[in-house]
C-alpha positions in Angstrom: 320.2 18.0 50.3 316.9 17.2 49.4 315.7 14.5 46.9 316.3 15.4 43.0 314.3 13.7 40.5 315.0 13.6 37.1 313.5 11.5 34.0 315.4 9.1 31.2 314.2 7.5 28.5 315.7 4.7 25.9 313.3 3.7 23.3 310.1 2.7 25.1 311.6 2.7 28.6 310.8 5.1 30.8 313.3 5.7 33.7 312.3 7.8 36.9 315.0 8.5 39.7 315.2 9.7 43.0 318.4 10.5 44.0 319.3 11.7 47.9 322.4 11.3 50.1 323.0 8.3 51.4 325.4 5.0 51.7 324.9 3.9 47.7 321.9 2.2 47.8 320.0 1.6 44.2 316.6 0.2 44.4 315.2 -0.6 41.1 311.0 -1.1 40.9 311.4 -2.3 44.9 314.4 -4.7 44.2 318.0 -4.7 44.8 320.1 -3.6 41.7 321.6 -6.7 41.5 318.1 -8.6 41.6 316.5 -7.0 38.5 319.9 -6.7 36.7 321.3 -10.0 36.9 324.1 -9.4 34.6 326.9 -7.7 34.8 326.8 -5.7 32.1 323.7 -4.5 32.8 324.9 -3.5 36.3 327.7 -1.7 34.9 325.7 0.5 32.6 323.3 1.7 35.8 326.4 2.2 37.8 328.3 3.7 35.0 327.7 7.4 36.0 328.5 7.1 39.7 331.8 5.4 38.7 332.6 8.1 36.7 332.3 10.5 39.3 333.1 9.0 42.4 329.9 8.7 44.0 329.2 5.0 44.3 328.5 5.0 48.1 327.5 8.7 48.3 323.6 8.4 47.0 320.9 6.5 47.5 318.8 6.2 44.1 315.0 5.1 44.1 314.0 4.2 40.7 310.8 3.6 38.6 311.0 2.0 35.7 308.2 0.9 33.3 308.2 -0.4 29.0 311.1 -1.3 26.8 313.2 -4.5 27.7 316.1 -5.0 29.8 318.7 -3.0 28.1 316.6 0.1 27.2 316.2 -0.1 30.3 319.0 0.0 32.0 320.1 2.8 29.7 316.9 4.8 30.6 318.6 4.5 34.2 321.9 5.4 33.8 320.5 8.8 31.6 318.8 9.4 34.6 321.0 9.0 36.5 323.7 11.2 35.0 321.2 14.1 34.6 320.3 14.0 38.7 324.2 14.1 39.4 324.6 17.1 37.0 321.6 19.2 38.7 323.4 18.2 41.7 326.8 19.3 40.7 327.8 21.3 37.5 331.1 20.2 37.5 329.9 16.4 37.0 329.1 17.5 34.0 332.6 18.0 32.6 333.3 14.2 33.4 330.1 12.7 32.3 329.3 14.9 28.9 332.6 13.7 26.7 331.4 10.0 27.7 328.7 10.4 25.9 326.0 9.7 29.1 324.0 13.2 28.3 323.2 12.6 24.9 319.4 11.1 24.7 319.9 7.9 22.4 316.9 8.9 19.6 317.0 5.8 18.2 313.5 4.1 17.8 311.8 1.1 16.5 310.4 1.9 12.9 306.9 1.5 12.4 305.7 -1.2 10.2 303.6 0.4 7.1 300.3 -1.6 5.5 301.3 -3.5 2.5 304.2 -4.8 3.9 305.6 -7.7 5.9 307.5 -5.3 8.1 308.5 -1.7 8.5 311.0 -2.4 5.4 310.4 -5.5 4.5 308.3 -6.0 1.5 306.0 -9.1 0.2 307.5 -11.0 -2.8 306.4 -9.7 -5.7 306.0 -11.7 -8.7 306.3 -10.2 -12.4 304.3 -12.9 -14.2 
């Protein structure tokens, strides 16, 4: 099997993955998983799709990971994640798809609009 790579993305985090056989190593930006995730949580949500399936110590995964904080992501990851174990099995995707781990989370940070304090957020406004 060679390497698949496959992209994720959570808000402003940008998630690429290298996955390729190996004993279950996940190296995030050139650091253990447990060094740039250092809660659990976290380290659940990355891991979440190899639970799922069964593959914890089959893979190695090489990730880059750039923008966002912590939590997007970590759920830039685990997206990418999920879609490199579907192109490398179809029948992953049976397990993974009623979890909810294929669905790209569109959710985005409003824009803040001139003439206001925030993106809904107004100024006070004073009648007289």
């Amino acid at each position: 099997m060679e390497t698949v790579h496959k992209i994720g993305r959570r808000k402003t985090a940008v998630a690429r993955v290298y996955v390729s056989e190996g004993k279950g190593n996940v190296t995030i930006n050139n650091r253990e998983l447990k060094n740039y995730f250092t809660t659990g949580t976290l380290q659940y949500k990355v891991q979440q799709p190899l639970m799922l399936t069964d593959n914890l110590t089959s893979y190695d995964i090489k990730v880059n990971v750039y923008g966002g904080g912590v939590t997007g992501q970590a759920e830039a990851i685990r997206l990418a994640i999920t879609r490199a174990l579907v192109a490398i099995n179809e029948e992953n995707k049976a397990v993974l798809k009623p979890e909810g781990l294929l669905t790209r989370d569109p959710r985005m940070v409003e824009r803040k609009k001139f003439g206001q304090k925030k993106a809904r957020k107004k100024f006070q406004f004073s009648k007289r």
